[in-house]
Each structure stands twice: as C-alpha cells, then as structure tokens.
Backbone as JSON Lines, residues from 0, in Angstrom:
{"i":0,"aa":"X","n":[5.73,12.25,-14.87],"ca":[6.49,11.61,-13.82],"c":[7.81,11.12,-14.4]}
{"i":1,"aa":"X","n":[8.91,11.58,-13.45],"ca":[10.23,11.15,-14.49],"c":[10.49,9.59,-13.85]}
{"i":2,"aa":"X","n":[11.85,8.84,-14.57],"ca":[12.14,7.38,-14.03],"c":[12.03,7.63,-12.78]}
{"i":3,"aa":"X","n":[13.08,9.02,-11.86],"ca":[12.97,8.24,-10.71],"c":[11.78,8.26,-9.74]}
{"i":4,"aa":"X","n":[10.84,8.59,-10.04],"ca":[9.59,8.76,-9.58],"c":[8.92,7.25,-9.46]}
{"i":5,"aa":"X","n":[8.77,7.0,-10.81],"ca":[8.18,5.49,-10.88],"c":[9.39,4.85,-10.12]}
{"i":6,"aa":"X","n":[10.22,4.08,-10.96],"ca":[11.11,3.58,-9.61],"c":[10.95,4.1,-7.77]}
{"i":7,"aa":"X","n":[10.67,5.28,-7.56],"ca":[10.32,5.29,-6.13],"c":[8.75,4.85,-5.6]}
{"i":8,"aa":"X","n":[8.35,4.86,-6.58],"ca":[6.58,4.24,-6.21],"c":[6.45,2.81,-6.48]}
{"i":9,"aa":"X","n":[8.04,2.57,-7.42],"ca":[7.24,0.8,-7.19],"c":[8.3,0.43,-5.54]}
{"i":10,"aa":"X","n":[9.19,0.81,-5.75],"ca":[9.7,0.67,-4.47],"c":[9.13,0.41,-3.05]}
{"i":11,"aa":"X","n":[8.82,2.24,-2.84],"ca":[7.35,1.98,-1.88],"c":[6.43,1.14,-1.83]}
{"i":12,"aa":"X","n":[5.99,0.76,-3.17],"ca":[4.66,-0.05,-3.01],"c":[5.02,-1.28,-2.58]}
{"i":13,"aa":"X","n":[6.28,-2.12,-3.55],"ca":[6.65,-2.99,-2.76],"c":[6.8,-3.29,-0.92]}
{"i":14,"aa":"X","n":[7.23,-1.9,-0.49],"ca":[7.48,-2.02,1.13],"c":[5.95,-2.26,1.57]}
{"i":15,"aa":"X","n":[5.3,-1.25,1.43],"ca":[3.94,-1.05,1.38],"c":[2.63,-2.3,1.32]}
{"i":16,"aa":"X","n":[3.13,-2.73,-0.19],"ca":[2.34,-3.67,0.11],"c":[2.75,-4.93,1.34]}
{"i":17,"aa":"X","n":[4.15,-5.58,1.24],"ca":[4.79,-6.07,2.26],"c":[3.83,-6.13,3.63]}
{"i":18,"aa":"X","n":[4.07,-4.86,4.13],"ca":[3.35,-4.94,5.26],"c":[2.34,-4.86,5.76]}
{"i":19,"aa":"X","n":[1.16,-4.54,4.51],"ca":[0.03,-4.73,4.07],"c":[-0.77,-6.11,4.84]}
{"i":20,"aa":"X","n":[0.63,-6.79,3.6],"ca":[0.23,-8.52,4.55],"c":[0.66,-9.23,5.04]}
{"i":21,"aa":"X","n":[1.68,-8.52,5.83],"ca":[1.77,-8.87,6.86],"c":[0.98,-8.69,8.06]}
{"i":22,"aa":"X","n":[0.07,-7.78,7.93],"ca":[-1.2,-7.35,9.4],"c":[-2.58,-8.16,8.61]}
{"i":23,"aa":"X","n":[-2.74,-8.92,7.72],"ca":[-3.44,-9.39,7.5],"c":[-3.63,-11.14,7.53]}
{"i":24,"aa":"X","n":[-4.33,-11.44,8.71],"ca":[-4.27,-12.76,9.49],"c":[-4.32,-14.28,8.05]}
{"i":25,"aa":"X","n":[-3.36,-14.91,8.84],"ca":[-3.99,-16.39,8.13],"c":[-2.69,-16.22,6.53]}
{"i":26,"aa":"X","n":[-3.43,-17.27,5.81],"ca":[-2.07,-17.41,4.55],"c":[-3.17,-16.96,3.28]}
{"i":27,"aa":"X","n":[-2.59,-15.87,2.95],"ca":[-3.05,-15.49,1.25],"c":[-2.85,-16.01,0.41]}
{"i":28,"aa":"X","n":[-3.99,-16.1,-0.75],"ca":[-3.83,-16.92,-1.92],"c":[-3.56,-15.77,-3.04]}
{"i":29,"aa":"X","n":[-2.89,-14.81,-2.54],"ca":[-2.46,-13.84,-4.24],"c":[-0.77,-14.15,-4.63]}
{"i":30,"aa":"X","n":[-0.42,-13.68,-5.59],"ca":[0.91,-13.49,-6.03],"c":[1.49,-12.31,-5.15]}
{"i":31,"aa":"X","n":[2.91,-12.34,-5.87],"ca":[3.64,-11.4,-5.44],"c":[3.61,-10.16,-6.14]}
{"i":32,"aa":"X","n":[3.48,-10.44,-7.35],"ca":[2.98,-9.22,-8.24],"c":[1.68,-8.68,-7.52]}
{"i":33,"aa":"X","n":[0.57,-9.41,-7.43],"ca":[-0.7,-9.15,-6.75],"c":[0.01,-7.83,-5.51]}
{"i":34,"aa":"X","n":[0.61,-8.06,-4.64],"ca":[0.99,-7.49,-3.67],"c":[1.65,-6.6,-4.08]}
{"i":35,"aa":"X","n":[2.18,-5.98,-5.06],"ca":[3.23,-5.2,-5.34],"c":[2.02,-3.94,-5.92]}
{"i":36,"aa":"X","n":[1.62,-4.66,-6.86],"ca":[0.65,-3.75,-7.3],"c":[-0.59,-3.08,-6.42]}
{"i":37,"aa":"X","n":[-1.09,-3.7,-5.62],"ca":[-1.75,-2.75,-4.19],"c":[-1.15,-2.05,-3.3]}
{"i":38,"aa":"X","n":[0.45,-2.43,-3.32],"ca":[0.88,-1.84,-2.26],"c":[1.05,-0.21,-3.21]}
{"i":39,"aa":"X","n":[1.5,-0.58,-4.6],"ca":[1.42,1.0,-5.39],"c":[0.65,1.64,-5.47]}
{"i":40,"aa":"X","n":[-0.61,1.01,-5.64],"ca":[-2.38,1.8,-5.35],"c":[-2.46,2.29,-4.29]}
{"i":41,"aa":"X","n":[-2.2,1.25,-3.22],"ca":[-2.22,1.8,-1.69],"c":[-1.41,3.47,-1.57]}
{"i":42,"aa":"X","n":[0.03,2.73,-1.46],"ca":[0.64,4.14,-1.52],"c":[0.58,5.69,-1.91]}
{"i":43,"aa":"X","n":[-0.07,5.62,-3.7],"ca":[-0.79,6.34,-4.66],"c":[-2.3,7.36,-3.2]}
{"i":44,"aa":"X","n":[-3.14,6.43,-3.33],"ca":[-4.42,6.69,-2.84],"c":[-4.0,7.22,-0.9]}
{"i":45,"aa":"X","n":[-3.2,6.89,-0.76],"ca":[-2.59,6.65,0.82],"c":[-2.32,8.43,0.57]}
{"i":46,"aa":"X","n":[-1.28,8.49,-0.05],"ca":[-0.69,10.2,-0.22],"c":[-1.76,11.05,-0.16]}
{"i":47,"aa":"X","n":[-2.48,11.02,-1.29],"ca":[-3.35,11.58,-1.74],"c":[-4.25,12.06,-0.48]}
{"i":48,"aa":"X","n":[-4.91,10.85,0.64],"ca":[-5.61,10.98,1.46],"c":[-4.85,11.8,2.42]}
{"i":49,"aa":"X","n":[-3.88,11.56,2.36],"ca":[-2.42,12.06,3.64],"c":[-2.68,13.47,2.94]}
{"i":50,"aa":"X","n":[-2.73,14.15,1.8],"ca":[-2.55,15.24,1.48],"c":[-3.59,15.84,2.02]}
{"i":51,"aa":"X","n":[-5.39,15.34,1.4],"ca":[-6.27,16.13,1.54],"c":[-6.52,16.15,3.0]}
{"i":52,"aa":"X","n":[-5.86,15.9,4.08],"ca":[-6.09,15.98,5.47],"c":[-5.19,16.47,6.04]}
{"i":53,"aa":"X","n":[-4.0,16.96,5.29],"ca":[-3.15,17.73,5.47],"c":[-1.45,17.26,6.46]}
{"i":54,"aa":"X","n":[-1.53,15.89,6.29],"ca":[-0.57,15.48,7.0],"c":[0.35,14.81,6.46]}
{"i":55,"aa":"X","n":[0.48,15.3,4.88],"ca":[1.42,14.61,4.27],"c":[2.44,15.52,4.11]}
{"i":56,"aa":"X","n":[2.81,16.44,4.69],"ca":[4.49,17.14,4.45],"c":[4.74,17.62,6.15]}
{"i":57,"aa":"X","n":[4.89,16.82,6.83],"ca":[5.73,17.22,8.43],"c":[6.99,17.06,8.48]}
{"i":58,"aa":"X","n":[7.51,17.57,9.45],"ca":[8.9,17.68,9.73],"c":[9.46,16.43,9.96]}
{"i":59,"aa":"X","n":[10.2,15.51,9.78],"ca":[10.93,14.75,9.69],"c":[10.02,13.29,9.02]}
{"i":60,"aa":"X","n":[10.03,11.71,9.37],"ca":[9.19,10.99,8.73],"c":[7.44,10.98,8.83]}
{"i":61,"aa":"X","n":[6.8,10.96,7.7],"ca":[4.95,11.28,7.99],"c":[4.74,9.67,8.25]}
{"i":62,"aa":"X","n":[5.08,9.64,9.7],"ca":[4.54,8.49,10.21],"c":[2.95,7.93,9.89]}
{"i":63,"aa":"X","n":[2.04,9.41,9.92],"ca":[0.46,8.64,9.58],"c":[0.2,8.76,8.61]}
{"i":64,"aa":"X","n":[1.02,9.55,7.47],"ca":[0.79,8.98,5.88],"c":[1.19,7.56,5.52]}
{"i":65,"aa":"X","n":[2.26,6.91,6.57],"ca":[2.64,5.56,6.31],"c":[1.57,5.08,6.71]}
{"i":66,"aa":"X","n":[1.34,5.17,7.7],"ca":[-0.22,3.9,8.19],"c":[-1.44,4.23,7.54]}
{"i":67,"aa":"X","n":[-1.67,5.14,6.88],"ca":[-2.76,5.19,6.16],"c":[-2.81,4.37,4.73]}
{"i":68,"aa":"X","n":[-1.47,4.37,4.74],"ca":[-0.81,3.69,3.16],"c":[-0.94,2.46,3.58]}
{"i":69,"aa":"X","n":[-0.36,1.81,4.64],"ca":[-0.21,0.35,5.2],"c":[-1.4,-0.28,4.92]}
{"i":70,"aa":"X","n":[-2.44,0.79,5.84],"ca":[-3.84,0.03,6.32],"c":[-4.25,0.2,4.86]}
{"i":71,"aa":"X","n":[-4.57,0.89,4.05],"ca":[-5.06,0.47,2.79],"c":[-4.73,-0.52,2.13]}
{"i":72,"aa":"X","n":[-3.06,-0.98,1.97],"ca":[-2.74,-2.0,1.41],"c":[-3.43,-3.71,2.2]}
{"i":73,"aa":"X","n":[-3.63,-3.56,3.18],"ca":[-3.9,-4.46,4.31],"c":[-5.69,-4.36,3.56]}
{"i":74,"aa":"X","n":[-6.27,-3.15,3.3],"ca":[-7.63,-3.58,3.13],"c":[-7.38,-4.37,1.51]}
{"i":75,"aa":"X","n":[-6.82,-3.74,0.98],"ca":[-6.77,-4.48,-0.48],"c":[-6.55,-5.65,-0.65]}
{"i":76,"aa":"X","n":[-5.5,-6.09,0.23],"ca":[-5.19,-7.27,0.13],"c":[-6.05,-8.34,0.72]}
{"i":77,"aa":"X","n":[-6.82,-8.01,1.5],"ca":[-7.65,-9.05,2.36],"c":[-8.9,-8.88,1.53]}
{"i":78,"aa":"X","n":[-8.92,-7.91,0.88],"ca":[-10.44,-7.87,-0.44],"c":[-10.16,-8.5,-1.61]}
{"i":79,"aa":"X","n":[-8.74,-8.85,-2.03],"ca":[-8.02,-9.68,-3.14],"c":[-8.58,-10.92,-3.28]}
{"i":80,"aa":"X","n":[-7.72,-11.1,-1.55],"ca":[-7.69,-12.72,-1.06],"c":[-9.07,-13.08,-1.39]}
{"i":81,"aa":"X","n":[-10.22,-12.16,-0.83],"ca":[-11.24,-13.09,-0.4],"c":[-12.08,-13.18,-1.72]}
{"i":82,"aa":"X","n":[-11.95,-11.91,-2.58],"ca":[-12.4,-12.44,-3.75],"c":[-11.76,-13.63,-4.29]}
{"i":83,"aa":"X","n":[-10.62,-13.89,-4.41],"ca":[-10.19,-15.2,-4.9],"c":[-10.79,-16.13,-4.37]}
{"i":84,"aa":"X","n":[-10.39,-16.32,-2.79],"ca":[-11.06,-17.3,-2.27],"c":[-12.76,-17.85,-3.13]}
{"i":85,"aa":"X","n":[-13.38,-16.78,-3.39],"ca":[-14.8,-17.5,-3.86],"c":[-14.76,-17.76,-5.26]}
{"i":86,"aa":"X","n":[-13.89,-18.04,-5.68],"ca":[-14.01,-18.57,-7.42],"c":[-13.39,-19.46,-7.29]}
C-alpha cells in the first residue's frame, strides 16, 4: 500500500468513524483515537463486504458501500462504549 493509500484510509476512517457515532444514541465514553481507529476497521471490513456482494465499483458514488461502512462503525462503536462502560 503506497502513502497515499494509508493517508486515504485514515481519512475515510476518520469520516467513517464520525458518523458511526453519530447514529449511535446517548454520550460515549471512548477517545477520539478510539473512533478513528474503527472507523478504519469499519471502512477496511465495510469494502471488503461491499466487494464480496458485488457493490463496491458502481457508476458514480457506492452509496451502500458507505452505509455498510457507517453501520459497522456505529456497531463498533456502541460494542467499545459498552465494553468500557462495564470495567
């Protein structure tokens, strides 16, 4: 993977995670790093799924590779939180 690759995946992930939690109710107890880094997993695992179902290269933006990416970051993050929450 060259620089601008990584630079475009932390990018994404940043957006990614962003809105992650933002659809996820109430106030989180993670960092911002915390969020950055799921939203890159998200994104990562998001493609991937977008690929093997075949809807990750359409003609203009892959609107449901984004929400597949979103909603993952949104599950991660609310599985973060709540593990924190119990320690």
């Amino acid at each position: 993977m060259e620089i601008s690759g990584i630079i475009s995946a932390i990018i994404i992930g940043v957006i990614i995670g962003i809105l992650g939690r933002l659809l996820v109710p109430g106030r989180q107890h993670i960092g911002v790093i915390w969020t950055i880094l799921i939203g890159i997993v998200a994104a990562l695992i998001g493609s991937a799924i977008a690929a093997g179902v075949g809807v990750a290269d359409t003609k203009g933006v892959d609107w449901i590779e984004w929400l597949i990416q979103i909603a993952l970051a949104a599950v991660g993050v609310a599985a973060l939180d709540r593990a924190k929450a119990h320690r």
